[in-house]
Structure formats: C-alpha cells, structure tokens
C-alpha positions as CSV (number, residue, x, y, z in Angstrom):
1,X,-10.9,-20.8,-11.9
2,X,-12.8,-17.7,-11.4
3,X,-14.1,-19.3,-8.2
4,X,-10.9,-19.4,-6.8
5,X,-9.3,-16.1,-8.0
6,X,-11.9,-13.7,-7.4
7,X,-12.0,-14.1,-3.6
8,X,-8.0,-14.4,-4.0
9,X,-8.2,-10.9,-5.5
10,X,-10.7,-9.6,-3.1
11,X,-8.4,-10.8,0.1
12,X,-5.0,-9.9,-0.9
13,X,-6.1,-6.4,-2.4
14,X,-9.0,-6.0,1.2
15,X,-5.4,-7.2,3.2
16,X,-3.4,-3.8,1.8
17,X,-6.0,-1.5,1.5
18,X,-6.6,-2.1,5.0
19,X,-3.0,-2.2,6.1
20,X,-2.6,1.4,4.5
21,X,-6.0,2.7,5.8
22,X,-4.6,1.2,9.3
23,X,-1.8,3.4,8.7
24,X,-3.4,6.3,7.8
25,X,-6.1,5.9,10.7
26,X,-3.2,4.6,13.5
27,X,0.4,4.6,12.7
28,X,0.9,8.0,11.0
29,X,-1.0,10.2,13.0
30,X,1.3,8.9,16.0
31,X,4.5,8.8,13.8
32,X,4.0,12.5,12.7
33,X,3.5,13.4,16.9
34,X,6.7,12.0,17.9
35,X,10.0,14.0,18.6
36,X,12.5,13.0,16.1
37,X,14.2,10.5,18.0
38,X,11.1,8.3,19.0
39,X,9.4,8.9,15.5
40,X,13.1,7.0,14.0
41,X,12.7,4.0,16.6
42,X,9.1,3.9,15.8
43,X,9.2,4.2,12.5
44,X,11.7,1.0,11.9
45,X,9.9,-1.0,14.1
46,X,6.7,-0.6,11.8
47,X,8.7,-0.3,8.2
48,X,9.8,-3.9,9.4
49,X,6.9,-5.1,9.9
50,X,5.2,-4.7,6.8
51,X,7.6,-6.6,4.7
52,X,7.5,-8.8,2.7
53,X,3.6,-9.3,3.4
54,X,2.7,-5.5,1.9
55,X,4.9,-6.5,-1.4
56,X,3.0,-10.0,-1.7
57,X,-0.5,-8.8,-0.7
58,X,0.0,-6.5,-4.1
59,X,1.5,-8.7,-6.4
60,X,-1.4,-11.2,-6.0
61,X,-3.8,-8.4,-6.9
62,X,-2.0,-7.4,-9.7
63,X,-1.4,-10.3,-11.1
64,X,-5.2,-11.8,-10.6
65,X,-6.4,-8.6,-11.7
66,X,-4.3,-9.2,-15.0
67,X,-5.8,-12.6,-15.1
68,X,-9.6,-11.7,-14.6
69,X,-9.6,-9.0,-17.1
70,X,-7.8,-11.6,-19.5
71,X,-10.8,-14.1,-18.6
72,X,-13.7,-12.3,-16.9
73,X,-16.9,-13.2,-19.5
74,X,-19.5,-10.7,-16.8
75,X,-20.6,-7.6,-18.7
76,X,-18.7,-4.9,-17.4
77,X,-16.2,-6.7,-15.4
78,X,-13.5,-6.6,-17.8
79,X,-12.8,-2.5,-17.2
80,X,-12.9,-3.0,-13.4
81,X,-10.0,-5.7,-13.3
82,X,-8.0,-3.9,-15.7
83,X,-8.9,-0.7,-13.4
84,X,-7.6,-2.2,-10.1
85,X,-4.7,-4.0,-11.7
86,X,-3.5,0.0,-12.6
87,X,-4.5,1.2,-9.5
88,X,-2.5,-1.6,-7.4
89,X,0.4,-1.1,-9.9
90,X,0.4,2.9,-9.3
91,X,0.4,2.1,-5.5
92,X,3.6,-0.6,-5.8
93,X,5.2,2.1,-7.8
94,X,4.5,5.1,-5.2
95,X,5.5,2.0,-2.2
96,X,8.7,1.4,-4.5
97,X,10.2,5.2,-5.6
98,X,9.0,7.3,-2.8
99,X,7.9,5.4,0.5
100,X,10.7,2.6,0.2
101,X,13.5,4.3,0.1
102,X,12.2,6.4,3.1
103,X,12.0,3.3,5.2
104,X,15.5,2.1,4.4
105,X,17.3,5.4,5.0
106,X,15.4,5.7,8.1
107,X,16.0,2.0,9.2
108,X,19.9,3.0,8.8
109,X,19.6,6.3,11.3
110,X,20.8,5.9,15.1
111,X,18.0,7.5,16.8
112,X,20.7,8.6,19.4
113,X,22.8,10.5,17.3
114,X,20.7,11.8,14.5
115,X,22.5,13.6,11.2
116,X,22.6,17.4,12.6
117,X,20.5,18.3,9.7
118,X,18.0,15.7,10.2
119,X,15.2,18.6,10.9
120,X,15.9,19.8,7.1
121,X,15.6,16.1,6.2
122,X,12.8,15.2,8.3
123,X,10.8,12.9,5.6
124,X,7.6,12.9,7.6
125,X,5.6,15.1,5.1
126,X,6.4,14.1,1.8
127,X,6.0,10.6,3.6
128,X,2.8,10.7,5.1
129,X,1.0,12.4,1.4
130,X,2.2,9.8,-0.5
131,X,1.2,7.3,2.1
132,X,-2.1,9.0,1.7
133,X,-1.9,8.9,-2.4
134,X,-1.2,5.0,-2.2
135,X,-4.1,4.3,0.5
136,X,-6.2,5.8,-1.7
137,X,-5.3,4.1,-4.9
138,X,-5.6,0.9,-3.0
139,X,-8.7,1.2,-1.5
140,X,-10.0,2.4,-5.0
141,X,-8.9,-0.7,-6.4
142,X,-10.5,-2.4,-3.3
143,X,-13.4,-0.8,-5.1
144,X,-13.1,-2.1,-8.5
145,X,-12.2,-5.2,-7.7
146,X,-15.9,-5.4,-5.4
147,X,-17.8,-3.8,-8.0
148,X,-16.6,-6.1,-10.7
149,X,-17.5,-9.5,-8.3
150,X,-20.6,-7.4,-7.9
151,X,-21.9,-7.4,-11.7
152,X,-20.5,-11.7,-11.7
153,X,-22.5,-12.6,-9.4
C-alpha cells in the first residue's frame, strides 16, 4: 500500500504547491497590475480554472497524509505525515474562508459596470497575502511529505 500512496501523496500535494507557487510567480503579479476592470475579467477566467482540480489535488494529500501517519513503520516518518496533513488542512481552510469567497463575489461582478465603491472593496491585497500564506503552507507540506519518503527509503 505504501507503494502506491506515497507517490499518490507526493503528486497531488507537488500538483498544488506548484499551482499556488505558479500563482504567486505568474498570475498574481499580473492580477495586482491590472486596472480594475481587466484584473475582474482576468481574475474569473483563472478562479475558473482552478476548480475542482485545486480542491481534489488537496484532499488526496490530506487524506494520504492521514493514512501514512496511521501506517508509516519508517523512524521519523510518522511526525512528517501528520505535519503535511496540518499544513494541507490550514491551506484548504485559508482556500475555503478567505480566498473562496473572494473568487465568487468577484466571478458575480460586471467588469463594465463595477459597484461605485469597488476601489474601497478592491480585494487584491488581503487576496494576494493570503494567497501567499497558503503557497507557503503547501509547499511546506511539499516538504514534509519529501522528507518523510526520504527517511522510507
């Protein structure tokens, strides 16, 4: 079983760490740079494009994180999978309370005829840090979860 999971693990968490880094590296820099207009267009085409294969990519490291640490017999392993599964659940919580709900209200803007107060509004800030707090708890996991196939080998 652990031949099959560990790799599991190690794709589905290496899959979202390195959609959020792509984010971080790609997609925000040119999100935060557009007029507020462009940045609503542009920002629903790429919140629709990350579902539902963010959400899934997660769950399967959760859930084979839960799994290894319940069965992992490698010294040491045991604290790394229970490590990563905490660290990809803080990231589906940050995803679900503050990036999610972002994506939908800005999904259900007109980017022709924007609230008047959208400038106050604008969610590109608090946005983009917790983008950056959940790209970081990911690729941290990333990190457990390697470290932990490091000491089974």
């Amino acid at each position: 079983m652990l031949q099959v999971l560990v790799p599991l693990v190690i794709l589905a968490n290496g899959l979202a760490a390195g959609v959020l880094m792509g984010t971080q590296l790609g997609g925000w820099p040119l999100l935060q740079s557009l007029p507020a207009e462009e940045y609503v267009h542009a920002h629903a085409f790429f919140a629709t494009r990350y579902d539902p294969f963010m959400p899934v990519c997660l769950i399967v490291t959760v859930l084979g994180d839960v799994t290894l640490a319940l069965v992992a017999d490698a010294a040491g392993t045991r604290p790394l999978f229970l490590a990563a599964t905490v660290l990809a659940l803080a990231t589906i919580t940050i995803s679900l309370l503050k990036n999610v709900p972002v994506n939908k209200w800005v999904r259900a803007l007109d980017p022709d005829d924007l609230p008047a107060d959208f400038a106050g509004r604008d969610p590109r800030p608090a946005w983009g840090r917790w983008n950056r707090t959940r790209t970081a708890l990911s690729v941290l996991a990333l990190l457990a979860n390697c470290l932990a196939l490091g000491l089974s080998l």
